[in-house]
C-alpha positions as a Markdown table, in Angstrom:
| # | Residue | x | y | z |
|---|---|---|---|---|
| 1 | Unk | 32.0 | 12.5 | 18.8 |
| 2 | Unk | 32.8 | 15.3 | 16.1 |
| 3 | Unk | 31.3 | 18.9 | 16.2 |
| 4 | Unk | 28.0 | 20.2 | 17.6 |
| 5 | Unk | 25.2 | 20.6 | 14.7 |
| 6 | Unk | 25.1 | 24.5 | 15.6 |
| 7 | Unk | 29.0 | 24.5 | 14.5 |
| 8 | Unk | 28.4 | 22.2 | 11.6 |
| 9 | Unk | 25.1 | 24.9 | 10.6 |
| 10 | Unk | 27.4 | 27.8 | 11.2 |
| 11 | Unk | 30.0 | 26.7 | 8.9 |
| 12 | Unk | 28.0 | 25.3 | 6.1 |
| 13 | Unk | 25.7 | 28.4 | 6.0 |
| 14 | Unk | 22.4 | 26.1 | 6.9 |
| 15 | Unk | 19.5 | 27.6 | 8.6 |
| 16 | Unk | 17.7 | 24.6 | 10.1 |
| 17 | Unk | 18.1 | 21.5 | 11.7 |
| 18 | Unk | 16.3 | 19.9 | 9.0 |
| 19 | Unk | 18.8 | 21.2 | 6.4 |
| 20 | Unk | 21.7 | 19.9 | 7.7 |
| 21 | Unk | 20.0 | 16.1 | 7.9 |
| 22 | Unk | 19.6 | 16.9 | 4.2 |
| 23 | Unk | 23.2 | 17.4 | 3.7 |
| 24 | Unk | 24.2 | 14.9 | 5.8 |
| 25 | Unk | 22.1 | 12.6 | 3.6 |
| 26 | Unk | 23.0 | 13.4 | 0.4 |
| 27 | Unk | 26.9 | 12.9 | 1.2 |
| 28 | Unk | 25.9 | 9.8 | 2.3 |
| 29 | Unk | 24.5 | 8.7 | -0.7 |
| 30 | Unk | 27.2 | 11.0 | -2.7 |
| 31 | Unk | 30.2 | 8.3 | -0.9 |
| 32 | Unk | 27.8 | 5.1 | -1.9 |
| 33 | Unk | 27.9 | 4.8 | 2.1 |
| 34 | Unk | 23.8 | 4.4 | 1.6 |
| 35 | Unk | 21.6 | 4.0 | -1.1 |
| 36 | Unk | 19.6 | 6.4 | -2.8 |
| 37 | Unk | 16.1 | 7.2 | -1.9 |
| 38 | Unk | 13.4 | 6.7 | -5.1 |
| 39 | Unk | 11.9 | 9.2 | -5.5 |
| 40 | Unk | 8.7 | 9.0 | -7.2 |
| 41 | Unk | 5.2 | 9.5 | -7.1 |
| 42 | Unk | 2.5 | 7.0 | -6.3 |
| 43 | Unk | 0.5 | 5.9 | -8.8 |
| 44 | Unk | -3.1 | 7.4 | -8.8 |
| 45 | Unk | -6.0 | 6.0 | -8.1 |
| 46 | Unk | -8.2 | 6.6 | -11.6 |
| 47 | Unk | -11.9 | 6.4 | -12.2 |
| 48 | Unk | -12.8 | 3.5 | -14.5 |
| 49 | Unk | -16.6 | 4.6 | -14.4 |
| 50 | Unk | -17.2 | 5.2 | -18.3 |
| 51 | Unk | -21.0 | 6.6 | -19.8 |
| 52 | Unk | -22.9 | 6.4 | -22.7 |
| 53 | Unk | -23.5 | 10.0 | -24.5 |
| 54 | Unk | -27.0 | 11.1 | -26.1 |
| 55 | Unk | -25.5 | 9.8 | -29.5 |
| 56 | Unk | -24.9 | 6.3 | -28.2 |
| 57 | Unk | -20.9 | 6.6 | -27.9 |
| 58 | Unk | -19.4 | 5.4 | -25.2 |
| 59 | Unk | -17.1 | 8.0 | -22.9 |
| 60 | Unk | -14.1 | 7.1 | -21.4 |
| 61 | Unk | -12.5 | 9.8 | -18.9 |
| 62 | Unk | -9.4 | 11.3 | -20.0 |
| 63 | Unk | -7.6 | 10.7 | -17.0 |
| 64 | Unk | -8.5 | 6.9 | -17.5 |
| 65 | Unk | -7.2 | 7.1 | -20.9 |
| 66 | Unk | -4.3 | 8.7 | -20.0 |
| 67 | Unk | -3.9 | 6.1 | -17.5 |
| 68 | Unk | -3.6 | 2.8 | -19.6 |
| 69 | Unk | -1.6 | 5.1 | -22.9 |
| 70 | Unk | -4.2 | 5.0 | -25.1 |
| 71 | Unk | -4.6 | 7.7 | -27.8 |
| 72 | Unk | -7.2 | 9.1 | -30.3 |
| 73 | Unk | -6.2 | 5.8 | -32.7 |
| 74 | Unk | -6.7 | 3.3 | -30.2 |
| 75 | Unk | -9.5 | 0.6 | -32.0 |
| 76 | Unk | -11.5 | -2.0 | -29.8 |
| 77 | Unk | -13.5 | -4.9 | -30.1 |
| 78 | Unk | -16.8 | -4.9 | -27.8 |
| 79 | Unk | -17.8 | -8.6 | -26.6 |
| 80 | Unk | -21.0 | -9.0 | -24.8 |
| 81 | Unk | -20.6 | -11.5 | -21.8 |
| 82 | Unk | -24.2 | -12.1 | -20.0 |
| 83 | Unk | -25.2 | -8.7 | -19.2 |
| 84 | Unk | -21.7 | -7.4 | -18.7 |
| 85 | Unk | -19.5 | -5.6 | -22.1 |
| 86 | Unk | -15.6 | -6.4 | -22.7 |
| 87 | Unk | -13.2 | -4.2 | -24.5 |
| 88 | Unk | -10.4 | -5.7 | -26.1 |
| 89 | Unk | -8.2 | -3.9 | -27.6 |
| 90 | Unk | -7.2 | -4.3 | -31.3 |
| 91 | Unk | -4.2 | -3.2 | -33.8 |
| 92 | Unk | -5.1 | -0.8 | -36.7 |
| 93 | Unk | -4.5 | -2.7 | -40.3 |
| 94 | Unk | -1.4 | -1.2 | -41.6 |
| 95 | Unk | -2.2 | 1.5 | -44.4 |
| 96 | Unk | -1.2 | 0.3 | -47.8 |
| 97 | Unk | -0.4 | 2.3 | -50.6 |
| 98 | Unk | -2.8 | 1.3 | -53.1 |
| 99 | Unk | -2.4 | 1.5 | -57.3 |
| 100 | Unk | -3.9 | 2.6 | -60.0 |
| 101 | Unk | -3.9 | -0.4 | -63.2 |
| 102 | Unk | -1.8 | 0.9 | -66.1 |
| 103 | Unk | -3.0 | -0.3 | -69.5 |
């Protein structure tokens, strides 16, 4: 129907087959003839195995930690249900600004 792909290559300086579907593709999507393609990564797969170090702290893997935002600030409360432990999270107190009485 219109030129042959070696032509098309040729004239558009594209050295593989594969190229030129990439082309065609994004003028596609450049004319809103299709939509665009998400690009993205998958969401990874993370550990949630935590441990207990020698001074009784419990570890959580950075990548976990990473994982669900938390940070160095992040306070929670431990509940003990049977022989299994719940974390649930809680907010910090605000900091207050606290005064000295004047006589």
């Amino acid at each position: 129907m219109g030129k042959p792909s070696q032509e098309i290559m040729k004239q558009f300086g594209l050295k593989s087959l594969g190229a030129l579907k990439v082309a065609y593709m994004d003028a596609l999507i450049a004319l809103d003839k299709v939509p665009a393609v998400k690009k993205g990564t998958k969401e990874k797969k993370v550990d949630n195995i935590v441990g207990i170090n020698s001074r009784g702290s419990l570890i959580i893997p950075k990548k976990l930690v990473d994982a669900l935002g938390l940070d160095e600030n992040a306070l929670f409360a431990v509940e003990k249900n049977g022989e299994d432990l719940r974390l649930k999270r809680k907010q910090r107190p605000p900091k207050t600004i606290l005064r000295k009485k004047t006589d």
